[in-house]
N, C-alpha and C positions, 0 to 999 in steps of 0.2 A: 798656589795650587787651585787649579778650577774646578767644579765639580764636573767634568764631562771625566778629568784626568783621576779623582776621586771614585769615581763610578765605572773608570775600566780598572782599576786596581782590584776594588770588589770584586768585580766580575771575575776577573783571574781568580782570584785567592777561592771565589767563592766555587769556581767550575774545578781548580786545584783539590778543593777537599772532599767537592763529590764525586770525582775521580776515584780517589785514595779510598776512601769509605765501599765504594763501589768493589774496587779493588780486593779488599777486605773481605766482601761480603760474599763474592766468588770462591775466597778459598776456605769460608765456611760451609757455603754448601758443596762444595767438593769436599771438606775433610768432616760433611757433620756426620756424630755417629748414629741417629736417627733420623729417618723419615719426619716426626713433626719440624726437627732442626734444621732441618731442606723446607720446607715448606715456608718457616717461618721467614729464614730468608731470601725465599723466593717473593715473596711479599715485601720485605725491605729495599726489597736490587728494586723492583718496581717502583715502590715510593723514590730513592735516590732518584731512581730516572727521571720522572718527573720533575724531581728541581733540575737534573741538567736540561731538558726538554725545556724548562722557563728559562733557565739563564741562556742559553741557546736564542732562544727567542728575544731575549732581551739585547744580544749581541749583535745579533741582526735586526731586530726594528718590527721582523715579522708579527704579526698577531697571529697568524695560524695556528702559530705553535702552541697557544694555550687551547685549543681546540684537538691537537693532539695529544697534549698532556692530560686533557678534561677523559677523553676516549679511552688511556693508558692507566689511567686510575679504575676507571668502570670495570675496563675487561680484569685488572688485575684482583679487584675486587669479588669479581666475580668466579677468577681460578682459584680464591684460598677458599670460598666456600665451597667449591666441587672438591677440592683437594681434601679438606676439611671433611667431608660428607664420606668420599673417599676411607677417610682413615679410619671414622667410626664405622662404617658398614664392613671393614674389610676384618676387625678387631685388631685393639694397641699392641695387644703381648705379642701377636708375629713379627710387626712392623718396629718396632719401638727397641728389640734386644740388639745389642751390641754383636753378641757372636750369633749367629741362626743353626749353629751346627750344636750348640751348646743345649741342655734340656733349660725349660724356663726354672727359676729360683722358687721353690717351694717357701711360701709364710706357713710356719708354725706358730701357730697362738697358744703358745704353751707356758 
């Protein structure tokens, strides 16, 4: 085994699992039951994509691509803190409950 024939196996397996993970991480924020649970993994789908953006780049030989990945991190970076800023200025108890038609759950310190 050569390692050119080592190193496209990797590639597969490795672009295979960022797939599936990706995969995963969609039908989280479609089934999350909160706003921060969307968020969170709207920040993971970004990270993944970046390793596929590298392995990508790897695949092809291009260097750009860590130039796009470098850019894809920044902006994603920069939407969980808007998002973020978002959820504390808008307050947790609207965004955060499961049912919205439901009244919030009274704590009794009794």
């Amino acid at each position: 085994m050569t390692g050119e024939m080592f190193l496209n196996g990797c590639l597969i397996v490795s672009i295979s699992v960022l797939l599936i993970a990706m995969a995963v991480i969609i039908v989280r924020i479609v089934r999350g039951p909160t706003l921060p649970d969307r968020i969170l993994g709207l920040d993971t789908l970004v990270t993944v994509s970046i390793g596929v953006i590298a392995v990508f780049g790897i695949i092809t030989g291009f260097p750009i691509y860590v130039d796009i990945a470098i850019a894809l991190g920044l902006v994603g970076f920069l939407s969980t803190i808007a998002l973020a800023n978002f959820l504390l200025r808008c307050g947790d108890d609207t965004l955060t409950r499961r049912d919205h038609n439901a009244p919030a759950r009274r704590q009794d310190n009794a």
